[in-house]
N, CA, C and O atoms as a GROMACS GRO file, in nm:
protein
  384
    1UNK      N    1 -11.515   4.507   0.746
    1UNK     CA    2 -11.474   4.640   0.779
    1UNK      C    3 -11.359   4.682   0.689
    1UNK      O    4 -11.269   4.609   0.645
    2UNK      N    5 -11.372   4.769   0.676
    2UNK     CA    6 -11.234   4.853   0.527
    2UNK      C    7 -11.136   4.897   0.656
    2UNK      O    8 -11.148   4.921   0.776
    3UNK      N    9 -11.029   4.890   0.550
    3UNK     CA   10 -10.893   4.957   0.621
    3UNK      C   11 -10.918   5.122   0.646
    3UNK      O   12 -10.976   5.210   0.583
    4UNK      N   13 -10.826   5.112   0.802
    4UNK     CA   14 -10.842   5.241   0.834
    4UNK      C   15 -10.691   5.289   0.802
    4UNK      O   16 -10.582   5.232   0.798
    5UNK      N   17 -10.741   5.433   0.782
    5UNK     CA   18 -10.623   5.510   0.746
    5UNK      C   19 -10.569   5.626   0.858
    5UNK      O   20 -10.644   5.709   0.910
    6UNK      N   21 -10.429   5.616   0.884
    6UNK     CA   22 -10.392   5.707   0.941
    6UNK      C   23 -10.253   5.815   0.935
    6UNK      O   24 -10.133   5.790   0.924
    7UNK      N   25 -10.329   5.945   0.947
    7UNK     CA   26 -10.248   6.024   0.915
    7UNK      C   27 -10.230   6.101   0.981
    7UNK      O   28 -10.299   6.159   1.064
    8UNK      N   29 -10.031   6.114   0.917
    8UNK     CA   30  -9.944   6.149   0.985
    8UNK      C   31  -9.939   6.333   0.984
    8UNK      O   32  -9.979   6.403   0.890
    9UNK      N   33  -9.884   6.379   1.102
    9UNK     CA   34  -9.919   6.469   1.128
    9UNK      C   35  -9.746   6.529   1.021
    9UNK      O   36  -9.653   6.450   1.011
   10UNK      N   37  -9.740   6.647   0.968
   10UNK     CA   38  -9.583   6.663   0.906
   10UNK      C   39  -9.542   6.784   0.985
   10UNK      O   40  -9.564   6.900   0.950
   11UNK      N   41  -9.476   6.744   1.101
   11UNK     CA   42  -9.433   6.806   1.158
   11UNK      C   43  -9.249   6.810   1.182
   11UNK      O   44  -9.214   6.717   1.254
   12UNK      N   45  -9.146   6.889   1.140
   12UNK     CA   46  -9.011   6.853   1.093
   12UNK      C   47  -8.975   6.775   1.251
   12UNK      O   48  -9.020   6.812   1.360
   13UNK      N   49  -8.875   6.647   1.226
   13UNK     CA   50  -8.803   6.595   1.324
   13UNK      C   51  -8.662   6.582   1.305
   13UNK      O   52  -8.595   6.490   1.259
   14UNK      N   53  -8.618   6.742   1.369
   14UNK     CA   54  -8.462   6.738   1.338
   14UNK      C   55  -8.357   6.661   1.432
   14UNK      O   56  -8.367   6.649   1.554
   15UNK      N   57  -8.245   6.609   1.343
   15UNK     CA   58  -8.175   6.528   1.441
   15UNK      C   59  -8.050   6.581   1.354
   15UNK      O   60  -8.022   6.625   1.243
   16UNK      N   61  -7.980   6.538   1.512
   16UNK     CA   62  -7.810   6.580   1.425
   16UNK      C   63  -7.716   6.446   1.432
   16UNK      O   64  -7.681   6.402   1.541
   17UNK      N   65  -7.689   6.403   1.346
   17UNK     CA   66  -7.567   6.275   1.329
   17UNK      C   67  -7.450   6.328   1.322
   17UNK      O   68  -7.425   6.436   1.268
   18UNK      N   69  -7.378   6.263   1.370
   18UNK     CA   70  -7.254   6.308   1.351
   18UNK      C   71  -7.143   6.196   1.364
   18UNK      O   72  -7.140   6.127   1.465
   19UNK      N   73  -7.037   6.176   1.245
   19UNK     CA   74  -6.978   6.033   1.210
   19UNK      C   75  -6.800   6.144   1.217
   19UNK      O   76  -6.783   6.265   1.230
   20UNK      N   77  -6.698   6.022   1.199
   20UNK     CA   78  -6.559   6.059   1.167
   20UNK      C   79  -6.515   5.959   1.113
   20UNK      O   80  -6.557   5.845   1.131
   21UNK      N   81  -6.422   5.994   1.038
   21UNK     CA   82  -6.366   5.975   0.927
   21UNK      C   83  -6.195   5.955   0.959
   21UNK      O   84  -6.140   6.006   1.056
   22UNK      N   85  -6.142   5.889   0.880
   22UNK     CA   86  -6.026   5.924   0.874
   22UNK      C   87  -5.987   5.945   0.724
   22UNK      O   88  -6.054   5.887   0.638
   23UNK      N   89  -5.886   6.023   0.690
   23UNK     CA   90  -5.792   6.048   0.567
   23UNK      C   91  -5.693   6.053   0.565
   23UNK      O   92  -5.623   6.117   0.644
   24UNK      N   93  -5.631   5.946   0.415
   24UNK     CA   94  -5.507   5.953   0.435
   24UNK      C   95  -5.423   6.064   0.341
   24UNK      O   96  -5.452   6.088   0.224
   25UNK      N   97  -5.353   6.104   0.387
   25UNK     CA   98  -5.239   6.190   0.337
   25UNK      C   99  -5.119   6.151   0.267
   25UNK      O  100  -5.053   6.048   0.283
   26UNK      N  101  -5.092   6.284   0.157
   26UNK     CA  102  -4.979   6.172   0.094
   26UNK      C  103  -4.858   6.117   0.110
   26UNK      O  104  -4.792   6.042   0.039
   27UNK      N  105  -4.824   6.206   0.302
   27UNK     CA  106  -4.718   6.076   0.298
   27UNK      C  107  -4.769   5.997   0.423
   27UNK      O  108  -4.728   5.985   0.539
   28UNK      N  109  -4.839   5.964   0.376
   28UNK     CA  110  -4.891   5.783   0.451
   28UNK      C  111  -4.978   5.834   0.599
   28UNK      O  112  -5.086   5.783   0.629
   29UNK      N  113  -4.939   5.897   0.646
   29UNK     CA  114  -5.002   5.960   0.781
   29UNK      C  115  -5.184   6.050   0.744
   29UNK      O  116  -5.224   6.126   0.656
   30UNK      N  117  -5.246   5.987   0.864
   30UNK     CA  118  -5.389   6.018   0.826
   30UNK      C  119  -5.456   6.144   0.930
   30UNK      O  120  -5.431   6.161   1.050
   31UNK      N  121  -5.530   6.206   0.860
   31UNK     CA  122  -5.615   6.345   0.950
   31UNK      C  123  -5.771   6.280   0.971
   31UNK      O  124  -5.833   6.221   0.882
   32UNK      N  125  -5.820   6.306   1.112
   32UNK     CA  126  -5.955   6.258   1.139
   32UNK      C  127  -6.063   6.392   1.105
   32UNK      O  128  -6.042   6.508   1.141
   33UNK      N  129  -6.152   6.357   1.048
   33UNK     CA  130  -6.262   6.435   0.948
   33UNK      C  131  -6.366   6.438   1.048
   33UNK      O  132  -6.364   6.334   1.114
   34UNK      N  133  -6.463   6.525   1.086
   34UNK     CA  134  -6.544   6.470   1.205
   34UNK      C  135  -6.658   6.618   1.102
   34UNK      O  136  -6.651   6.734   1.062
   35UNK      N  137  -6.734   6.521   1.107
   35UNK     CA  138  -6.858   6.523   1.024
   35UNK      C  139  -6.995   6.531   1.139
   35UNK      O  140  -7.005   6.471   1.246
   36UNK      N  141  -7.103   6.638   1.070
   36UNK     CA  142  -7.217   6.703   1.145
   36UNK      C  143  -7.314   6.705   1.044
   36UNK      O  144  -7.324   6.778   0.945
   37UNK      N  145  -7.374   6.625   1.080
   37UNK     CA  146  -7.560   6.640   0.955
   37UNK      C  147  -7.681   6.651   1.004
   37UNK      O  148  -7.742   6.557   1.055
   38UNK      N  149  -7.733   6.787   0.990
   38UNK     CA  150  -7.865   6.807   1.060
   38UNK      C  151  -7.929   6.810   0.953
   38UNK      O  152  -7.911   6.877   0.851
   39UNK      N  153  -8.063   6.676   0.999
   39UNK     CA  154  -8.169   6.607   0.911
   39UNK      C  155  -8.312   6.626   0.972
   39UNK      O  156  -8.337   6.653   1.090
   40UNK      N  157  -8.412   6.604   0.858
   40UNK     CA  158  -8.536   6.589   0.873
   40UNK      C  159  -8.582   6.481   0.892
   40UNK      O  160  -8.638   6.439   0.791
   41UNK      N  161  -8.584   6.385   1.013
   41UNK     CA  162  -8.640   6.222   0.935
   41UNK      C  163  -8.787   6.241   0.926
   41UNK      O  164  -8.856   6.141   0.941
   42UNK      N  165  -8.832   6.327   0.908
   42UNK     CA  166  -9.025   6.348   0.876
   42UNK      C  167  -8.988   6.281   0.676
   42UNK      O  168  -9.030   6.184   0.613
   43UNK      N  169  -8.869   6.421   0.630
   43UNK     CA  170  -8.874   6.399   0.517
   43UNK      C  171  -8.778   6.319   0.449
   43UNK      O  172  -8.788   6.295   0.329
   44UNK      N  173  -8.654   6.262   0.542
   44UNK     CA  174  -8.540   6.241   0.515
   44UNK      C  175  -8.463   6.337   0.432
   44UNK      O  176  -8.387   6.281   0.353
   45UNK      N  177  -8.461   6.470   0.429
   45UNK     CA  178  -8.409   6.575   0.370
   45UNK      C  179  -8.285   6.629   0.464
   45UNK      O  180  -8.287   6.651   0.586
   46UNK      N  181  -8.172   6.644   0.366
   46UNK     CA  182  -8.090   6.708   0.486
   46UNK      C  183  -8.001   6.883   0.480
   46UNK      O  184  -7.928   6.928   0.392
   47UNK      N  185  -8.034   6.932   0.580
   47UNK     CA  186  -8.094   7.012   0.611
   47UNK      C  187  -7.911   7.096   0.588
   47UNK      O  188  -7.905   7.191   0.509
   48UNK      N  189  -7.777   7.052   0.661
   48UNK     CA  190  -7.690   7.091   0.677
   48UNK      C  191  -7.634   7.025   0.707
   48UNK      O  192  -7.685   6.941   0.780
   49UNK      N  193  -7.449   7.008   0.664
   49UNK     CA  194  -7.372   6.931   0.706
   49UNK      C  195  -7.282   7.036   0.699
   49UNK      O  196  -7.299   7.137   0.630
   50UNK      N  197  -7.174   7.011   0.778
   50UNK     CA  198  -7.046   7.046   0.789
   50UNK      C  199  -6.916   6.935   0.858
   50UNK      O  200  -6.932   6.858   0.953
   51UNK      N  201  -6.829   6.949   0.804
   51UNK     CA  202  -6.675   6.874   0.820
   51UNK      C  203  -6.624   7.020   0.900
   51UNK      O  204  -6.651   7.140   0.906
   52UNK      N  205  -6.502   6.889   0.974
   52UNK     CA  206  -6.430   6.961   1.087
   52UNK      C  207  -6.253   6.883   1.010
   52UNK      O  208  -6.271   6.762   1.026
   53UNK      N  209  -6.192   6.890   0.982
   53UNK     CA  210  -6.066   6.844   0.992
   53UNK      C  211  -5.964   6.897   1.077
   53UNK      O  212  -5.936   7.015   1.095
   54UNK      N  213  -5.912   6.791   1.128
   54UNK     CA  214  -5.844   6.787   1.239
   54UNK      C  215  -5.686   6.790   1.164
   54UNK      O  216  -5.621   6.747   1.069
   55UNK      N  217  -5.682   6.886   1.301
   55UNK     CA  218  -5.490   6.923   1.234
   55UNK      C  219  -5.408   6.800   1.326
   55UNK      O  220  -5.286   6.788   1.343
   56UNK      N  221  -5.475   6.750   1.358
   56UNK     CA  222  -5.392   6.632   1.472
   56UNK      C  223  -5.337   6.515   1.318
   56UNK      O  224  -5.407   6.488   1.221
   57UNK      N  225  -5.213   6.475   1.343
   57UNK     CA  226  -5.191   6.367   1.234
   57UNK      C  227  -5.186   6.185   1.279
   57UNK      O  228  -5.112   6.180   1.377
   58UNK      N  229  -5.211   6.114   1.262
   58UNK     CA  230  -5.258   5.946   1.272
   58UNK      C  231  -5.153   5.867   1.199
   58UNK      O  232  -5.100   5.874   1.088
   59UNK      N  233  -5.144   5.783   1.316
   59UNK     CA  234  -5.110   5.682   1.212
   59UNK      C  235  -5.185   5.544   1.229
   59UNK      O  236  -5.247   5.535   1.335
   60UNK      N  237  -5.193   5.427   1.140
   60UNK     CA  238  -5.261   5.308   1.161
   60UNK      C  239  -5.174   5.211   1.245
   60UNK      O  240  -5.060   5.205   1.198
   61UNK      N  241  -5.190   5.140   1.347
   61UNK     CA  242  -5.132   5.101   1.433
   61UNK      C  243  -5.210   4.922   1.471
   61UNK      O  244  -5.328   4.894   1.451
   62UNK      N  245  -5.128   4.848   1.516
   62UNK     CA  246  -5.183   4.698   1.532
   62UNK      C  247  -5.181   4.691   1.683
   62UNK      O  248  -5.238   4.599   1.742
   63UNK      N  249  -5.096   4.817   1.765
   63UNK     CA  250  -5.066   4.728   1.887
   63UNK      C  251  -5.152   4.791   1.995
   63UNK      O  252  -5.203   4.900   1.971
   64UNK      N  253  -5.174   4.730   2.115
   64UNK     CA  254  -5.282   4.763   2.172
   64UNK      C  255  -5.283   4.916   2.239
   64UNK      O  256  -5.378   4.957   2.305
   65UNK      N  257  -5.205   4.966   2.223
   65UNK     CA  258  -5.230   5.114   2.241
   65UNK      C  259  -5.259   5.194   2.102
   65UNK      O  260  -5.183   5.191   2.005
   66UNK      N  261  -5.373   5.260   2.107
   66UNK     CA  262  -5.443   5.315   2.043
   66UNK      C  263  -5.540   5.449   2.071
   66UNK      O  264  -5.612   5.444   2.171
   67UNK      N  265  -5.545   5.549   1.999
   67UNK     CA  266  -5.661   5.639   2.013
   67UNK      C  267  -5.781   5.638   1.948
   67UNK      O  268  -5.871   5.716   1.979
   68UNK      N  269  -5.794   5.546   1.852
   68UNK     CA  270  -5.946   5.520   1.815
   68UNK      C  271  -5.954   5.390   1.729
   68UNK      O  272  -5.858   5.353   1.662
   69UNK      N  273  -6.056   5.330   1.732
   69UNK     CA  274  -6.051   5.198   1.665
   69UNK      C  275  -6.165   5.219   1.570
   69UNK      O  276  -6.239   5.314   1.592
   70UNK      N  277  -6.191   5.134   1.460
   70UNK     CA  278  -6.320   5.120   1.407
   70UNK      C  279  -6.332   4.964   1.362
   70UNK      O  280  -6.235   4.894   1.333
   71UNK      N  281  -6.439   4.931   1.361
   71UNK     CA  282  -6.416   4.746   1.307
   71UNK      C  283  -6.538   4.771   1.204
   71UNK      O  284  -6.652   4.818   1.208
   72UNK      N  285  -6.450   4.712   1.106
   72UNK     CA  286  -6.576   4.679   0.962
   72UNK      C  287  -6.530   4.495   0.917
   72UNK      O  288  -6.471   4.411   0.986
   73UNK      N  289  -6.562   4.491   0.841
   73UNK     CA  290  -6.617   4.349   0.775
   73UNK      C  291  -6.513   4.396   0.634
   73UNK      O  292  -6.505   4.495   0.561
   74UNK      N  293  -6.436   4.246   0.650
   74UNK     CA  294  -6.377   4.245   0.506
   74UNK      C  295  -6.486   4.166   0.414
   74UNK      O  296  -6.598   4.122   0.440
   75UNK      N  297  -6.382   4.166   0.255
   75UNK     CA  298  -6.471   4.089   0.170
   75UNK      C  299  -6.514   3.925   0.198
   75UNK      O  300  -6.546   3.850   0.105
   76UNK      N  301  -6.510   3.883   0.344
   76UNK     CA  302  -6.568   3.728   0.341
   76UNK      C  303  -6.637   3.742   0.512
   76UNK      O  304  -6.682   3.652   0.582
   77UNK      N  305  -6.625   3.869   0.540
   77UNK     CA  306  -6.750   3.860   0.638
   77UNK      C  307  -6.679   3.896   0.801
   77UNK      O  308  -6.727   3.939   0.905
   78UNK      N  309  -6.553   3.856   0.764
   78UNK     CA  310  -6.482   3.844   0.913
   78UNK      C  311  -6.466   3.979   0.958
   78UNK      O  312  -6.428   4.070   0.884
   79UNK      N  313  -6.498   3.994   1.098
   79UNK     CA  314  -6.432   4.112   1.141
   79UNK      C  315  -6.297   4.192   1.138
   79UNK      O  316  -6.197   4.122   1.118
   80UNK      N  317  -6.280   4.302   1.151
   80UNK     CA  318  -6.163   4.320   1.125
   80UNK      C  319  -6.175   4.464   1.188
   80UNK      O  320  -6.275   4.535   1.183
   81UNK      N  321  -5.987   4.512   1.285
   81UNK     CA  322  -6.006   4.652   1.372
   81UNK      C  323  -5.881   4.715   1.289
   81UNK      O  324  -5.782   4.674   1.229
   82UNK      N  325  -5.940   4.835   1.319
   82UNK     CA  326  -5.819   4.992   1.189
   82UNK      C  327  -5.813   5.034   1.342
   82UNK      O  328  -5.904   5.041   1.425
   83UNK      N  329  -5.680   5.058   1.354
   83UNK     CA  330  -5.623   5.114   1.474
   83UNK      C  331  -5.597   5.206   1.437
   83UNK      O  332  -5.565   5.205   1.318
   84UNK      N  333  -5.593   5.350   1.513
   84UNK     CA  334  -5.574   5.479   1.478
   84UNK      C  335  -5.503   5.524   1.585
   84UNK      O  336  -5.575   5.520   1.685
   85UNK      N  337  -5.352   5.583   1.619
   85UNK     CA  338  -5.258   5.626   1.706
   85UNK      C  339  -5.176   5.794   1.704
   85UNK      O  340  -5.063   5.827   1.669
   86UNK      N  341  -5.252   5.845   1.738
   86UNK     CA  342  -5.190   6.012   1.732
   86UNK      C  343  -5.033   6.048   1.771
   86UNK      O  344  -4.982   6.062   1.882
   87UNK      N  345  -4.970   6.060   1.631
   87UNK     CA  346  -4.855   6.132   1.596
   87UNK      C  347  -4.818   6.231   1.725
   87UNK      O  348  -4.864   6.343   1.706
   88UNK      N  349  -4.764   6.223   1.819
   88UNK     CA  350  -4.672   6.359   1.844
   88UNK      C  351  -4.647   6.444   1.771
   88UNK      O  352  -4.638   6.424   1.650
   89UNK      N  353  -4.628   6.563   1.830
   89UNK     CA  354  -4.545   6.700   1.730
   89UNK      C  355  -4.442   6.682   1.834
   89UNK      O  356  -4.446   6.614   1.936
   90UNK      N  357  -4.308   6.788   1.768
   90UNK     CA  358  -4.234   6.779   1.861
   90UNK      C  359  -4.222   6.887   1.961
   90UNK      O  360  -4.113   6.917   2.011
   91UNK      N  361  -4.349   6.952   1.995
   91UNK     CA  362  -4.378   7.102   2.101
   91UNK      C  363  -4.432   6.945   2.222
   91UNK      O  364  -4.362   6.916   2.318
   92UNK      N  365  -4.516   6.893   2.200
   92UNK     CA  366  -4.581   6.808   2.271
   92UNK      C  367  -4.449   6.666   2.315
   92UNK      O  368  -4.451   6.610   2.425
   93UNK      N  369  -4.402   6.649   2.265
   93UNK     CA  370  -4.274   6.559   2.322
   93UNK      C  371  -4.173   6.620   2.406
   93UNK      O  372  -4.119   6.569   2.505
   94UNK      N  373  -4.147   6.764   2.344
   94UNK     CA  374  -4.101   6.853   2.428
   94UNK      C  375  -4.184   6.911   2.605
   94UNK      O  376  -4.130   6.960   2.705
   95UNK      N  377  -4.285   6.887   2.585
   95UNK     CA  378  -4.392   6.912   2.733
   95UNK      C  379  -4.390   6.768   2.823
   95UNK      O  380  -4.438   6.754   2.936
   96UNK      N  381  -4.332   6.681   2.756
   96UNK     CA  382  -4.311   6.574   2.827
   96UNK      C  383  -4.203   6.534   3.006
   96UNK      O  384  -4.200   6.420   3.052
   0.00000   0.00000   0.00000
């Protein structure tokens, strides 16, 4: 018996991803980037993205209070966490 063939219907399958970022600034303090990509995975074509930057400012932090973490892999495999800790202004220390 020969191979059967089947075909796909091309109908668009939009999806929206959406990732964040952080950036650092030049004096040392970082802004979170929050990123939107609406895709085709029929074609893998993408369709629209847009960035959001955040006026909130970061800093990188070790201790267990934190507002966002991310864990990647250094160069020998080990895990490793980027602590991210939101700066006060001083209107918001003042509401305290």
């Amino acid at each position: 018996m020969g191979k059967q063939k089947h075909i796909k219907k091309v109908i668009p399958e939009i999806v929206t991803e959406k990732t964040m970022d952080f950036k650092r600034e030049k004096d040392g303090t970082y802004r979170m980037i929050r990123n939107k990509i609406k895709r085709d995975l029929t074609t893998g074509k993408i369709l629209s993205v847009s960035d959001t930057l955040s006026d909130d400012t970061f800093e990188m932090t070790d201790e267990e209070e934190f507002d966002h973490e991310f864990t990647i892999q250094d160069e020998n495999g080990n895990d490793r966490s980027l602590r991210f800790k939101k700066i006060q202004t001083e209107k918001e220390k003042d509401d305290e």
